[in-house]
C-alpha positions as CSV (number, residue, x, y, z in Angstrom):
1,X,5.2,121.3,51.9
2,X,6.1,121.9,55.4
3,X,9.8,121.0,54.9
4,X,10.2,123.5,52.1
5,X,9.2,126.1,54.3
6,X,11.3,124.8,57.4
7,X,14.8,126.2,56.4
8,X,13.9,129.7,56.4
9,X,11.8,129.2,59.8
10,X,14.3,127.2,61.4
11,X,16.8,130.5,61.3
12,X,14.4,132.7,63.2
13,X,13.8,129.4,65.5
14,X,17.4,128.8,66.0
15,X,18.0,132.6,67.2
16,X,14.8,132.5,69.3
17,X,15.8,129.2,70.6
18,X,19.5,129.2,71.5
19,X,19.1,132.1,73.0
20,X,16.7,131.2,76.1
21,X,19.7,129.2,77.3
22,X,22.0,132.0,78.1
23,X,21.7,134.5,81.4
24,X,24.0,137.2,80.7
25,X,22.9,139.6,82.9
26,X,20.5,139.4,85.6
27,X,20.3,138.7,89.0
28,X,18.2,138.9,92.2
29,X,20.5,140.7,94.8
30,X,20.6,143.9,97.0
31,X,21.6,147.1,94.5
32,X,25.2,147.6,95.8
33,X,25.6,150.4,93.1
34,X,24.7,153.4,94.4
35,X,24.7,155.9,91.1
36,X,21.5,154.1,90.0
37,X,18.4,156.1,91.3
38,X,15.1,157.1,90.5
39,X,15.2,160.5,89.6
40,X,14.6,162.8,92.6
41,X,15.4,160.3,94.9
42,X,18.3,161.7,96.1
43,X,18.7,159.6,99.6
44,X,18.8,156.2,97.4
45,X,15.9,154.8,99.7
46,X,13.8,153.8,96.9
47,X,11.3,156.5,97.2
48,X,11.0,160.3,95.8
49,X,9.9,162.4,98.6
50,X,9.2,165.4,100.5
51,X,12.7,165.7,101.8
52,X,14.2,164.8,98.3
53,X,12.4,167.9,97.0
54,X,13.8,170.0,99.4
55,X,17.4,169.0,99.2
56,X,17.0,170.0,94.8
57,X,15.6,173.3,96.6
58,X,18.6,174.2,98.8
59,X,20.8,173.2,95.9
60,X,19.4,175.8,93.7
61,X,19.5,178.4,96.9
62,X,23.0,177.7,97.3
63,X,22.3,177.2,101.1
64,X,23.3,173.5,100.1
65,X,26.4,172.4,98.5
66,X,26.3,171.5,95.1
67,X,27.4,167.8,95.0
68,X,30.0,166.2,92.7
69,X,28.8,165.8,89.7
70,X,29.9,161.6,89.6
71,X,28.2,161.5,92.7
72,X,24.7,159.6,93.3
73,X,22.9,162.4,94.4
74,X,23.8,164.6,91.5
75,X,22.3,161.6,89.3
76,X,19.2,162.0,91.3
77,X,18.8,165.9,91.2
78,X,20.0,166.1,87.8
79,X,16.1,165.0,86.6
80,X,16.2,166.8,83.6
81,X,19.6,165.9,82.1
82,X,20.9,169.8,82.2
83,X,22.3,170.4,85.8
84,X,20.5,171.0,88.9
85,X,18.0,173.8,88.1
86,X,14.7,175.2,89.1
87,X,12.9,173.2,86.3
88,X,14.3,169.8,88.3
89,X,12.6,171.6,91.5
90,X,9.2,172.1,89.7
91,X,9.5,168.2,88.1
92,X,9.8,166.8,91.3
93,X,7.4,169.6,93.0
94,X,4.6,168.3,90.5
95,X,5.4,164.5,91.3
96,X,5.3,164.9,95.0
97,X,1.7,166.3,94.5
98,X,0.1,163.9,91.7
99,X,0.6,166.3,88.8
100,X,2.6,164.5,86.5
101,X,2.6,160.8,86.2
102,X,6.0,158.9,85.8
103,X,5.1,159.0,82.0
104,X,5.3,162.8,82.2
105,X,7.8,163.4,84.7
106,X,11.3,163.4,82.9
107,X,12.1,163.2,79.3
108,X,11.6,159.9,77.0
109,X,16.0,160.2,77.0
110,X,15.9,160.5,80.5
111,X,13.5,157.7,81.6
112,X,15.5,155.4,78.9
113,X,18.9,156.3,80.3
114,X,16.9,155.0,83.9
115,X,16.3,152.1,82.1
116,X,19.5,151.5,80.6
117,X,21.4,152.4,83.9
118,X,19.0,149.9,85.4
119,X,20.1,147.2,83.2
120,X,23.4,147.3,83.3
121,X,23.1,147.1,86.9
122,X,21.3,143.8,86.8
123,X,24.3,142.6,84.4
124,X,27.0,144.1,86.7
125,X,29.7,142.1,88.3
126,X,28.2,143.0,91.8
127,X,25.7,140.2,90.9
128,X,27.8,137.4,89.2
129,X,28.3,135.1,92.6
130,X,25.5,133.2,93.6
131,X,22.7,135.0,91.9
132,X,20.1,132.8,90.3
133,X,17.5,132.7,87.7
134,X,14.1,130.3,86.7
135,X,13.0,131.0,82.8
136,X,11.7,129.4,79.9
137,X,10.1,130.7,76.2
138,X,7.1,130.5,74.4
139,X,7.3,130.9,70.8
140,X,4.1,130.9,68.6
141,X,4.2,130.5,64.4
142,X,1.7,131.7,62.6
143,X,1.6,131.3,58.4
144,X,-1.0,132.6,55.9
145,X,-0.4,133.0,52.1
146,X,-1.7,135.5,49.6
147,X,-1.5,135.8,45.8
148,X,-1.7,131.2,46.1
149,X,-2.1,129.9,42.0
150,X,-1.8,126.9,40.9
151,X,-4.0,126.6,38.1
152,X,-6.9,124.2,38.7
153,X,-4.8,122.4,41.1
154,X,-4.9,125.5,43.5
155,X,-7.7,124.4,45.9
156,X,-6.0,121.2,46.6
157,X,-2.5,122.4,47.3
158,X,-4.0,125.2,49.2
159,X,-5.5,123.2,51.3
160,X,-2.6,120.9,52.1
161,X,-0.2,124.0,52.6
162,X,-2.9,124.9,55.0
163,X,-3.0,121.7,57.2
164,X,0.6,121.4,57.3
165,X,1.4,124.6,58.4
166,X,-1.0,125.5,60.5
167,X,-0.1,127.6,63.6
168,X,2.2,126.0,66.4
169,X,2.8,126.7,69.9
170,X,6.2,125.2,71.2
171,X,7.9,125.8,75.1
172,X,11.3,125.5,75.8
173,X,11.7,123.8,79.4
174,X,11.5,125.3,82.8
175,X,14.7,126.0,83.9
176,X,14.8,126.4,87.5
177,X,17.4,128.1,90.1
178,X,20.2,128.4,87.4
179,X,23.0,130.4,88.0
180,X,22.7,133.9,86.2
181,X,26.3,133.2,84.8
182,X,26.0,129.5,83.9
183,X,27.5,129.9,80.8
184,X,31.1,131.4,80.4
185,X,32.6,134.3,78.6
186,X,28.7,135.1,77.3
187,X,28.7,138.7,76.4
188,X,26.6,141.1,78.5
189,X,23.6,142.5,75.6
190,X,20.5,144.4,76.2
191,X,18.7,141.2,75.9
192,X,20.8,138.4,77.5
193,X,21.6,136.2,73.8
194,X,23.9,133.2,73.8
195,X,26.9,133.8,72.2
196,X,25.9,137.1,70.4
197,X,28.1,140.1,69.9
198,X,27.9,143.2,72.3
199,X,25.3,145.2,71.3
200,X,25.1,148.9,72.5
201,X,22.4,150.7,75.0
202,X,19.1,151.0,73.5
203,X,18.9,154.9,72.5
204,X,16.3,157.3,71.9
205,X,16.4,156.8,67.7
206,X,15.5,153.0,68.7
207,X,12.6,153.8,71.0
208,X,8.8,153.8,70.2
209,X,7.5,154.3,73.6
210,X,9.1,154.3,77.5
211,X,7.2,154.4,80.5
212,X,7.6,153.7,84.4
213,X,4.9,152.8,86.7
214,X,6.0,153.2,90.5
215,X,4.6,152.2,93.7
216,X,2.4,149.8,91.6
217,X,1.9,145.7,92.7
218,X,3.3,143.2,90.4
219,X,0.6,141.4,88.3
220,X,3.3,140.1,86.1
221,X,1.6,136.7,85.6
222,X,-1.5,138.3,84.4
223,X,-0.6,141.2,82.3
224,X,2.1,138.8,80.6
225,X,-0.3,135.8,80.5
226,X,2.0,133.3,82.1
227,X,0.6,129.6,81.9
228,X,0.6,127.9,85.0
229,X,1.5,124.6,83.7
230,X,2.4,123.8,80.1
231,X,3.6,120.4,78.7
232,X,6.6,120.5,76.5
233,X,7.4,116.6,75.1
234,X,6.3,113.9,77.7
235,X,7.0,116.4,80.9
236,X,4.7,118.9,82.5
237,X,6.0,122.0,83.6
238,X,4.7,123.7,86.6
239,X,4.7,127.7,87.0
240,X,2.8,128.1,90.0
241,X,5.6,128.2,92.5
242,X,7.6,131.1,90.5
243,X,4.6,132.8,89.9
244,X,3.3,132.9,93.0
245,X,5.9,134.8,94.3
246,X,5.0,138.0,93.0
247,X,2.2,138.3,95.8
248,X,5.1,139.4,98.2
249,X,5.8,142.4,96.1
250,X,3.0,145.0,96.2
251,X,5.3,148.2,95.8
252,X,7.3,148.2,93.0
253,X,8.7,150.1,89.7
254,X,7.6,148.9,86.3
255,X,8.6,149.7,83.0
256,X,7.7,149.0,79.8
257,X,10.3,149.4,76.9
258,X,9.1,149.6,73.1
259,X,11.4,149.7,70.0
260,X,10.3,151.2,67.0
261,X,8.8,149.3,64.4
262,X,10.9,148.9,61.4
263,X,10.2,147.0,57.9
264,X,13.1,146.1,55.9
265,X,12.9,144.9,52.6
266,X,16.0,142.9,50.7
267,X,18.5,145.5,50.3
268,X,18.3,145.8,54.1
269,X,22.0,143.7,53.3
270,X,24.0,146.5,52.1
271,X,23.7,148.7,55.2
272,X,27.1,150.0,56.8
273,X,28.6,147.1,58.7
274,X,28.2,149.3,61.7
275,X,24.7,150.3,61.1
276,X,22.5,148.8,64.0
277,X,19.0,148.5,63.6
278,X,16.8,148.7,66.5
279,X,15.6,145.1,66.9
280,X,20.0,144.8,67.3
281,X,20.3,146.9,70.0
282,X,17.4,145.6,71.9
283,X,17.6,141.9,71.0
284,X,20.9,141.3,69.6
285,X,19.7,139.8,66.6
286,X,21.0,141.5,62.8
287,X,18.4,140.9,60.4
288,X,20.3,141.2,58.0
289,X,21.8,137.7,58.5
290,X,18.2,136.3,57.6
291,X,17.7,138.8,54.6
292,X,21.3,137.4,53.6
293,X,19.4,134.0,53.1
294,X,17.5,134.8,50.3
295,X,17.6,134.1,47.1
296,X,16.7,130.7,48.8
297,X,16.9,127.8,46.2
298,X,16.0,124.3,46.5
299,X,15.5,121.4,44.1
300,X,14.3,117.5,44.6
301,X,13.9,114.6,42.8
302,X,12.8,111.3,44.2
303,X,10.5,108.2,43.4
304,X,9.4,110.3,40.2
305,X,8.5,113.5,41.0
306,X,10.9,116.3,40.8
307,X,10.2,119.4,42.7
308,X,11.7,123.2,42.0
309,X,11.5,126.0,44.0
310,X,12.7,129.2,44.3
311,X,11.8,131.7,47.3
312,X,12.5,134.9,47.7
313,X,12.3,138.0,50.2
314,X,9.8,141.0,50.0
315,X,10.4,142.3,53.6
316,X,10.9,141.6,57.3
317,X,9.4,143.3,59.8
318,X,10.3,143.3,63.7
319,X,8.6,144.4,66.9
320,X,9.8,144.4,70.5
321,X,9.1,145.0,74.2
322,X,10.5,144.7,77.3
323,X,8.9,144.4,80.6
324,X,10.7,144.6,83.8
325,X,9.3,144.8,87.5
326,X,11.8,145.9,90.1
327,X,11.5,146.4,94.0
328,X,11.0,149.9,94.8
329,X,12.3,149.9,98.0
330,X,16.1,148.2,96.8
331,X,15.4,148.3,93.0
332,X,16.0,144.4,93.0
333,X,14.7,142.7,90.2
334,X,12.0,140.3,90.5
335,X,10.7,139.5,87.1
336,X,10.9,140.4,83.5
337,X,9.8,139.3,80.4
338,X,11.0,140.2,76.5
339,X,8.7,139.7,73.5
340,X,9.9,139.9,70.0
341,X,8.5,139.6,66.6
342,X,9.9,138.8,63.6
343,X,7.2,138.9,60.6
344,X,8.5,137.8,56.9
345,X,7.0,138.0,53.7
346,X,8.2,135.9,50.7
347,X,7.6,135.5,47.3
348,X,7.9,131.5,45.8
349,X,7.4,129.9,42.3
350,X,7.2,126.4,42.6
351,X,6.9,123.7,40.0
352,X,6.0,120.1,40.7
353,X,6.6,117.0,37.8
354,X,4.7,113.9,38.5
355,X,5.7,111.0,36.1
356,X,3.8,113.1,32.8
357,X,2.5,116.3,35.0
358,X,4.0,119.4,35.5
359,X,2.0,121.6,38.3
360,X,3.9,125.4,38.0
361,X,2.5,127.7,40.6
362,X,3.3,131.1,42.8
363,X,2.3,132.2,46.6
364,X,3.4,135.0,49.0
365,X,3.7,133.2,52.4
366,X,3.6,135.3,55.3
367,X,5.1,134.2,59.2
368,X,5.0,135.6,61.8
369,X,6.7,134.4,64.3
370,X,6.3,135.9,67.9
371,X,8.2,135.0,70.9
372,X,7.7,135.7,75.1
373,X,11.1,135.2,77.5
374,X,9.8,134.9,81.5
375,X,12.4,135.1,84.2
376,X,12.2,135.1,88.0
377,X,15.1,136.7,89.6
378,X,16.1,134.5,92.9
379,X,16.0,131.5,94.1
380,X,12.2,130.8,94.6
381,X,12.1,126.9,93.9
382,X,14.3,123.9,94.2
383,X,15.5,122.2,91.0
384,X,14.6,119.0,90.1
């Protein structure tokens, strides 16, 4: 029963899978690019303070220059996204001062163009020599089945679908110290995906929720839940030393990116080609390449029982969220960690003929199949 069911799940295992071994983008080095920020931090030191306030005040007095608008500083002021104006004053004013919390203090479009800018940063060429990177994935399957008939043989089927695809934990291996660029001419996505196309910048139409934390410690092995050790084939794998490292920082940005959840049922195939769904933009992934899958057909016949089945799509659903921790001081990355879900519904009819028995039946199988990235930015441990 099990193998029926592997060749749709081995095309969401093969995009989870492949694409832990590709680093497209991130790196543990000093910033060297100066436009990226945190807004109202117009000196670049890491921190929005008094000072920083009064420099957006003497802008708006005229008794400072107004700076170029390419220019780093003008990023900073420029909280609000519409020039240098009183209402960037108050923002940072009300910051300064504990009224508004980083959720509150600049628009969802400006925190994601933080974000964004943030990124691209990491995957910049400033970091390509040298830079390193440990990570590995956990991926979890999970399969329940609704609307299961088979006549009066539906209890014992039931219960062998059951056993056999019960849930599974599987771990790529810890891969330690590798170069950030180890693989050649990979493209530079959101999330770093071997061999995927270029995907755009998240946007505001693929966001459920942004927020930034500053000036918080990183507790990125416990809010993630990273194992400390975890045994993938005959080897144990030991976190400890990666995740130990995060005791150093104790002042740093976090931020949490959602996408939207979506639901796409078959005729998610027809879209525009150039119609990107927000599990694309963020992950890389089209889902319409598995939808494209279905019909899914398959038919057996060996040592006198033929088997027939026919499985097809009622929807796909997606999830996602990143989490990134950054020095505050030098907005250096230090950890991160991406988490996607792809959950599919299908609809089979299966018939079964043993020697004189035919066994015709139907079921709605459900997976959901979820998936954690961890990286540690920097060369923390030796490689074996």
């Amino acid at each position: 029963m099990k193998k029926m069911f592997r060749s749709v799940a081995v095309l969401l295992c093969l995009s989870l899978l492949f694409s832990c071994f590709s680093m497209t983008g991130f790196a543990a080095a000093k910033n060297t690019n100066e436009d990226i920020r945190f807004y109202g931090d117009i000196d670049g030191d890491g921190v929005v303070e008094e000072s920083d306030f009064q420099f957006i005040m003497s802008v708006i007095a005229k008794t400072q220059e107004m700076p170029d608008a390419l220019s780093a500083e003008y990023y900073a002021a420029n909280i609000m996204g519409d020039g240098i104006t009183m209402e960037d004053a108050r923002r940072c004013y009300r910051y300064l001062n504990g009224m508004d919390t980083p959720a509150t203090y600049s628009s969802q479009e400006q925190m994601l163009s933080l974000y964004n800018d943030l990124v691209s940063v990491i995957k910049s060429d400033d970091f390509m020599t040298f830079e390193s990177v440990s990570y590995f994935t956990v991926s979890t399957m999970h399969t329940e089945t609704s609307n299961f008939d088979f006549g009066p043989y539906t209890e014992i089927i039931k219960d062998i679908f059951n056993e056999e695809m019960a849930d599974e934990v599987s771990y790529t291996p810890l891969i330690k110290d590798t170069s950030v660029y180890y693989f050649e001419n990979s493209n530079r996505t959101n999330y770093p995906m071997f061999d995927s196309p270029a995907v755009s910048e998240l946007t505001v139409a693929d966001l459920k929720n942004v927020t930034f934390e500053v000036g918080v410690p990183c507790t990125f092995s416990t809010d993630l839940a990273v194992p400390q050790t975890f045994v993938r084939g005959t080897t144990t794998y030991d976190v400890t030393p990666l995740s130990a490292q995060e005791a150093q920082y104790t002042d740093c940005i976090k931020v949490t990116v959602e996408i939207k959840d979506e639901s796409y049922k078959k005729d998610i195939a027809p879209l525009p080609a150039d119609a990107k769904t927000a599990f694309y933009n963020f992950y890389g992934s089209d889902i319409r390449l598995l939808a494209e899958q279905y019909p899914f057909e398959e038919n057996e016949s060996a040592d006198g029982m033929v088997m027939i089945m026919h499985m097809d799509l009622d929807d796909i659903r997606t999830t996602g969220k990143a989490v990134y921790y950054f020095d505050r001081a030098t907005l250096n990355p230090i950890c991160a960690a991406y988490t996607t879900t792809i959950d599919t519904t299908q609809k089979v009819n299966m018939e079964f003929g043993i020697e004189d028995i035919t066994i015709k039946g139907t079921m709605d199988p459900r997976t959901v199949n979820t998936s954690t990235y961890y990286y540690w930015f920097g060369r923390y441990i030796t490689a074996e």
